[in-house]
C-alpha positions as CSV (number, residue, x, y, z in Angstrom):
1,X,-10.1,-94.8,177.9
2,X,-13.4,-94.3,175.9
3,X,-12.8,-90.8,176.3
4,X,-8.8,-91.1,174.7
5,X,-10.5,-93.4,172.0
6,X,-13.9,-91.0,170.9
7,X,-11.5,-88.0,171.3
8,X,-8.8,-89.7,168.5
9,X,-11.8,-90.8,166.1
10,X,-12.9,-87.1,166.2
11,X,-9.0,-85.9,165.6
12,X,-8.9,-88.2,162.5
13,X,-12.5,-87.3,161.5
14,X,-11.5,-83.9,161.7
15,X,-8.1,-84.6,159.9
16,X,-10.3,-86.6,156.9
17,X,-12.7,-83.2,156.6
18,X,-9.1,-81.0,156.1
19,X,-7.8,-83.3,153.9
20,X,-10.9,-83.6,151.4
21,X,-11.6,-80.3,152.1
22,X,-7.6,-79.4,150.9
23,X,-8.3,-81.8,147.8
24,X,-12.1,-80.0,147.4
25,X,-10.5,-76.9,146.9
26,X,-7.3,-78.2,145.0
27,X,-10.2,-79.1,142.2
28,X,-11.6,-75.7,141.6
29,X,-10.7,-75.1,138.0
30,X,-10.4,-72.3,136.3
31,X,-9.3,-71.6,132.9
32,X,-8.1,-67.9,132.6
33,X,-7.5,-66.1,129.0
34,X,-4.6,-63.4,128.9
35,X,-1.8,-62.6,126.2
36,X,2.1,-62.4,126.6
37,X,1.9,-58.6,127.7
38,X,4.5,-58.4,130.3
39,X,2.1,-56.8,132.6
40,X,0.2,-60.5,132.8
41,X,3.9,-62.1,133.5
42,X,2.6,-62.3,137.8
43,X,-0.1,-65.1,136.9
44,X,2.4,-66.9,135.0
45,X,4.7,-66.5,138.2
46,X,1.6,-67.5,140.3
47,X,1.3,-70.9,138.1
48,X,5.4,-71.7,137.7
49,X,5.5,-71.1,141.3
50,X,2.8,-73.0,142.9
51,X,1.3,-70.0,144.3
52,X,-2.1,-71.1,142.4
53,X,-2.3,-74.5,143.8
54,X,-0.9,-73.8,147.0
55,X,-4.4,-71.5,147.4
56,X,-6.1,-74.7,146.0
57,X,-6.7,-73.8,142.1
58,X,-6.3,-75.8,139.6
59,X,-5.5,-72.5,137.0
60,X,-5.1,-73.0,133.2
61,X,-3.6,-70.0,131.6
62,X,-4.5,-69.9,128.0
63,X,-3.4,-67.7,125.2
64,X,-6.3,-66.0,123.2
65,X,-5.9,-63.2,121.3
66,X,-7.2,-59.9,122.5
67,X,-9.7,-59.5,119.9
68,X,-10.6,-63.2,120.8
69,X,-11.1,-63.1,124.3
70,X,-14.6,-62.4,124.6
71,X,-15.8,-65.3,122.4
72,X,-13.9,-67.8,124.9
73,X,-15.8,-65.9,127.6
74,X,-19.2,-66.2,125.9
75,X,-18.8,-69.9,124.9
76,X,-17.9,-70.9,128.9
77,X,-14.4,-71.8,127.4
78,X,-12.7,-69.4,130.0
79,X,-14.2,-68.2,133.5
80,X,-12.0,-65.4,133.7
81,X,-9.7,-62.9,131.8
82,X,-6.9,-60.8,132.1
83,X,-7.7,-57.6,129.8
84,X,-7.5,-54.1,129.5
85,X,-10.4,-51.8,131.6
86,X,-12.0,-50.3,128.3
87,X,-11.8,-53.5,126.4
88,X,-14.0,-54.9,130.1
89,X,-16.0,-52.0,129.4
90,X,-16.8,-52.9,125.4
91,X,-17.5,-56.4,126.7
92,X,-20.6,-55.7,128.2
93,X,-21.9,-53.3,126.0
94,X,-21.7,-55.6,123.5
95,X,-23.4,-58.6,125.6
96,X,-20.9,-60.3,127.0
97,X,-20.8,-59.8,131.0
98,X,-17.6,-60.1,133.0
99,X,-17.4,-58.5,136.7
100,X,-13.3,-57.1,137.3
101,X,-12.2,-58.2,140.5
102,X,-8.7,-56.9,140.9
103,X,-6.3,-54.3,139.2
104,X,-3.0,-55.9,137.6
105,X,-1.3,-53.5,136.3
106,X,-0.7,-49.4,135.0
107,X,1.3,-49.1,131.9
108,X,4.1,-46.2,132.4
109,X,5.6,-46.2,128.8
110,X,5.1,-49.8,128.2
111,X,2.5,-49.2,125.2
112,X,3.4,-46.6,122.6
113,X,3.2,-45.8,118.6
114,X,5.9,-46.3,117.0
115,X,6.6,-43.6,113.7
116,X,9.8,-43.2,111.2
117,X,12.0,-40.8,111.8
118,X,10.7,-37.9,109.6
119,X,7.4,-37.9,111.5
120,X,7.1,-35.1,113.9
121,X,4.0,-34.8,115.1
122,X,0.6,-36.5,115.3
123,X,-0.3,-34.5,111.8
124,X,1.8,-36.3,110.3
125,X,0.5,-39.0,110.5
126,X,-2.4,-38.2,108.3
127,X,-3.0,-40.7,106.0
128,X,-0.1,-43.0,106.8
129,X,-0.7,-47.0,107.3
130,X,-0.6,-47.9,110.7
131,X,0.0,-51.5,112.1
132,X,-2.3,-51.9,114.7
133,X,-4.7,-55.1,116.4
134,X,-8.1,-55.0,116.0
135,X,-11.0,-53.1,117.4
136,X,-12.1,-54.1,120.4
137,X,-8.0,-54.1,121.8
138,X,-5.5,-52.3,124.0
139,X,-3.8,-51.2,121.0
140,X,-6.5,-50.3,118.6
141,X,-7.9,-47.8,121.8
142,X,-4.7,-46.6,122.5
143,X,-4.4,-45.5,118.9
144,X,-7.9,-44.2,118.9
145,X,-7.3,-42.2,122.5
146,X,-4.3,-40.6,121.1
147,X,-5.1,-39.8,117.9
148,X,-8.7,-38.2,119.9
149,X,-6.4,-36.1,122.4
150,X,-5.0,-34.7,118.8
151,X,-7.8,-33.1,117.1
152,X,-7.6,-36.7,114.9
153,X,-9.5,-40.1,114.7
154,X,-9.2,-43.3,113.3
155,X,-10.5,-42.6,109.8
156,X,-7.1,-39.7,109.4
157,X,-5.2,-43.0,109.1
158,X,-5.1,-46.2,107.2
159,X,-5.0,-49.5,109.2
160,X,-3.2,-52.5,108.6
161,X,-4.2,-55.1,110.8
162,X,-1.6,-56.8,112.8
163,X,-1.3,-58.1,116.6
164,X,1.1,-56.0,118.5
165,X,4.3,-58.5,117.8
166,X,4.2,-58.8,114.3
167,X,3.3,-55.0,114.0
168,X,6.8,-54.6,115.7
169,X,8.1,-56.7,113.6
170,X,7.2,-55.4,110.2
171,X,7.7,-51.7,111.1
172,X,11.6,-52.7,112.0
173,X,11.6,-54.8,108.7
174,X,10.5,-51.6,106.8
175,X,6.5,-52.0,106.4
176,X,4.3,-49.5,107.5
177,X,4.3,-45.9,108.6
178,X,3.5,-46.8,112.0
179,X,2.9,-49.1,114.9
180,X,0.4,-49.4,118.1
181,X,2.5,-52.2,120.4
182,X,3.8,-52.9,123.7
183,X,6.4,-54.2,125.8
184,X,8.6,-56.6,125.1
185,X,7.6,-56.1,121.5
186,X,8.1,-51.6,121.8
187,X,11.8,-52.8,123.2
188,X,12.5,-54.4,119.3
189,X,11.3,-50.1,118.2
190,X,13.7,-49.4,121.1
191,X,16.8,-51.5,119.8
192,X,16.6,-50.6,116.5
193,X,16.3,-46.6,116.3
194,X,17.4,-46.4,112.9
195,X,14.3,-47.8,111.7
196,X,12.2,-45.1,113.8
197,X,11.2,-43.7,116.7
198,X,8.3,-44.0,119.6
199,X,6.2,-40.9,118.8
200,X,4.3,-41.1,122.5
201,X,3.2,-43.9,124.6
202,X,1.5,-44.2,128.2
203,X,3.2,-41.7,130.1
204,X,2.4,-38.9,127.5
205,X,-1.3,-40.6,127.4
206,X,-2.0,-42.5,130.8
207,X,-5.0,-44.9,129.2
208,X,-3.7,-48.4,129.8
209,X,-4.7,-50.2,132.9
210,X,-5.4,-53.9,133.2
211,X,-7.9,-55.8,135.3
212,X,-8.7,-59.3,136.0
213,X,-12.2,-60.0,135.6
214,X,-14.8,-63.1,135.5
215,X,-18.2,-64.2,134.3
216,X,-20.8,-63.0,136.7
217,X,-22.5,-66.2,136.7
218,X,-18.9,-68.0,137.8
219,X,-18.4,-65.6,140.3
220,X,-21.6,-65.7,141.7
221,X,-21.0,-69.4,142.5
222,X,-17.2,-69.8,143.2
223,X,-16.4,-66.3,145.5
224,X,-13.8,-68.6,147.6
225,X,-12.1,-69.4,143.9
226,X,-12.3,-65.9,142.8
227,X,-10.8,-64.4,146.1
228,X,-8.1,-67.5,146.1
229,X,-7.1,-66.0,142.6
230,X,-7.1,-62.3,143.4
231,X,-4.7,-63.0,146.9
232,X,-2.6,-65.6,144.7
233,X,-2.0,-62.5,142.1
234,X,-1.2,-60.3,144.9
235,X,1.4,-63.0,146.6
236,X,3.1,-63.2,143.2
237,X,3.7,-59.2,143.6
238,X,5.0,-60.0,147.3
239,X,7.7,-62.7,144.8
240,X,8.5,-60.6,142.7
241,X,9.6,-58.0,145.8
242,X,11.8,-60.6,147.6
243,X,13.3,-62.7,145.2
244,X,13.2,-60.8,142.0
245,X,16.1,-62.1,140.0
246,X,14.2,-65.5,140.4
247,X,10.5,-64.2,139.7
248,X,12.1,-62.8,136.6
249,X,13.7,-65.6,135.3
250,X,10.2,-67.6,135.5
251,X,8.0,-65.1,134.1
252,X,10.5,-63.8,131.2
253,X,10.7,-67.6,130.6
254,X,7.2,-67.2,129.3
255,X,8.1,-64.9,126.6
256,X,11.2,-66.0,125.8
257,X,13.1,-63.6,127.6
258,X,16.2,-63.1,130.2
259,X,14.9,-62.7,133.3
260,X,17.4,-59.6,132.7
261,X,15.5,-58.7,129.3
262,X,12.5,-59.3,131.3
263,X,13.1,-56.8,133.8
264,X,14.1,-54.3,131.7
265,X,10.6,-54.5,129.9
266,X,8.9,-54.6,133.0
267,X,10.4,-51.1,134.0
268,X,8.0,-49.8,131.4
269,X,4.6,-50.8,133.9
270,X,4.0,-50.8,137.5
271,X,2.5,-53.6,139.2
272,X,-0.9,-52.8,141.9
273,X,-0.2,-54.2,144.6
274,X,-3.8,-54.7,147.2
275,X,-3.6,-51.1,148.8
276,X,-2.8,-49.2,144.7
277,X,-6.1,-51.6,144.1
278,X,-8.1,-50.3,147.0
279,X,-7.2,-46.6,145.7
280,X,-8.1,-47.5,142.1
281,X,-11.4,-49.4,142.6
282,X,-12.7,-46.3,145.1
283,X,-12.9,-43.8,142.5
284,X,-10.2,-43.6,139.8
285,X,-11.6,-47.1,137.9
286,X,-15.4,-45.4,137.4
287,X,-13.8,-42.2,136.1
288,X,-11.5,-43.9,133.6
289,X,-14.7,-45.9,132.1
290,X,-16.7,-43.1,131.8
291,X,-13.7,-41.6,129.7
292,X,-13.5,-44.3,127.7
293,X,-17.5,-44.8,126.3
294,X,-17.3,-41.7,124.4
295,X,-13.8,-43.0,122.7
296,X,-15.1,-47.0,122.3
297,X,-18.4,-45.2,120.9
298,X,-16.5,-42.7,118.1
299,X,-14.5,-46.1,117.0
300,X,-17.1,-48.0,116.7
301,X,-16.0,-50.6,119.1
302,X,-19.6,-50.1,121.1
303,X,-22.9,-48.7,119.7
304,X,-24.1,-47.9,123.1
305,X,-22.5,-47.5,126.8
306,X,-22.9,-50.3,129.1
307,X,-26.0,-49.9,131.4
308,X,-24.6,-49.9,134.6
309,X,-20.9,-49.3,134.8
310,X,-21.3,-49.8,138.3
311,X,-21.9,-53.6,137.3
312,X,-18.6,-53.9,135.6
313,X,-16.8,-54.2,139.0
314,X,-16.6,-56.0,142.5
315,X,-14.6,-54.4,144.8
316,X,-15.0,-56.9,147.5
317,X,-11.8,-59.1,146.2
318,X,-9.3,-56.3,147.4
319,X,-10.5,-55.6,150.7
């Protein structure tokens, strides 16, 4: 009987350490800066869906600017951020750490330049105004990498500045030469070819890739958040796969889109699932950065390369 008796108080005791343990981890915060880009959409599905808290975060998705992202970072407003690898890269050459843990996304024609209908070439373009975010953003170093891989730079153009919606917006509505966006804002180019035409986007220049990455410091002491967040990413992905009509309903919800509209935008990327993360973080991730210094350093977004590039990543999260 004293056996049956210490042998429930030990079930329950155990029980009580689960249960606080469940509610422990349900308190992990973390506040996570990203944009509407619809290769983000799978942490908004993560958070809609309960994935996030069912892995015991408490995640706040907040919508910063690009060219804003690093002063939330700095400040300890955010712990993490969902950004582009170069712009991870000009972060901590210009003092502000943050370690990339997993791969989101590849863009495959989801960002492009959009150009009137008389342009036929990058020389063309020479001094034309072109609507484009600013430095230190996907869409000002798409721009830049482009116009490089053409004999040109950023000082054949003039730039107006303008985040990649309204740029959209005013190049359909008649303003500018030009405009750096991406999807769903390059659909609006798309849908209204009388106004112009997409010159080239990331399939004639493969340069956008997005990561996830967080505060060293942060990681250093919440590992168990950090990998909770990378496998809650990756169970979106396995949503998305078996129940995609729904997943896209939720995350085209987010930006005011169909989940039909949404899907068609989202033909324009390609998700990286754990094993297209594994490929990229073994070799393809280093090469891409090293790439990208002497670009970021001709813009002016960086005055010198990051010290150790080797430090900008932990693969360890997508094992």
């Amino acid at each position: 009987m004293a056996n049956t008796v210490v042998l429930k108080a030990a079930t329950l005791f155990a029980a009580g350490l689960v249960a606080a343990g469940a509610a422990q981890a349900q308190e992990t915060k973390i506040a996570l800066g990203m944009s509407g880009w619809t290769g983000f959409a799978p942490l908004t599905l993560a958070d809609k869906a309960g994935i996030f808290k069912k892995n015991g975060l408490d995640v706040e998705l907040r919508m910063i600017p690009q060219k804003d992202r690093h002063l939330a970072l700095a400040s300890g407003a955010i712990q993490c951020a969902a950004t582009t690898v170069e712009t991870h890269v000009a972060w901590n050459a210009n003092g502000v750490p943050i370690t990339q843990i997993f791969q989101m996304d590849k863009s495959y024609g989801a960002d492009g330049l959009a150009v009137r209908n008389d342009v036929k070439g990058f020389a063309d373009l020479k001094g034309k105004t072109v609507g484009v975010s600013a430095p230190g953003t996907a869409p000002y170093f798409g721009l830049a990498w482009m116009l490089s891989k053409n004999g040109m730079s950023l000082k054949d153009v003039k730039l107006v500045s303008l985040e990649p919606q309204p740029a959209a917006q005013a190049f359909v509505a008649g303003q500018n030469d030009a405009a750096m966006t991406y999807e769903p804002y390059l659909s609006t180019v798309r849908s209204n070819p009388t106004a112009g035409k997409i010159l080239a986007t990331t399939l004639d220049y493969p340069m956008v890739m997005d990561t996830v990455g967080c505060a060293p410091t942060w990681l250093k002491s919440n590992a168990k958040a950090a990998q909770a967040l990378a496998n809650s990413y990756f169970e979106a992905l396995e949503l998305i796969k078996n129940d995609p009509a729904k997943a896209n309903d939720i995350m085209g919800s987010a930006v005011k889109q169909t989940g039909e509209k949404f899907a068609e935008s989202s033909k324009y990327l390609r998700w990286q699932d754990k094993a297209a993360n594994q490929k990229f973080f073994s070799g393809e991730l280093m090469q891409f950065m090293k790439d990208s210094v002497p670009i970021l350093l001709e813009a002016g977004v960086i005055r010198k390369a990051p010290d150790d590039l080797n430090a900008t990543f932990d693969a360890s999260f997508i094992k």
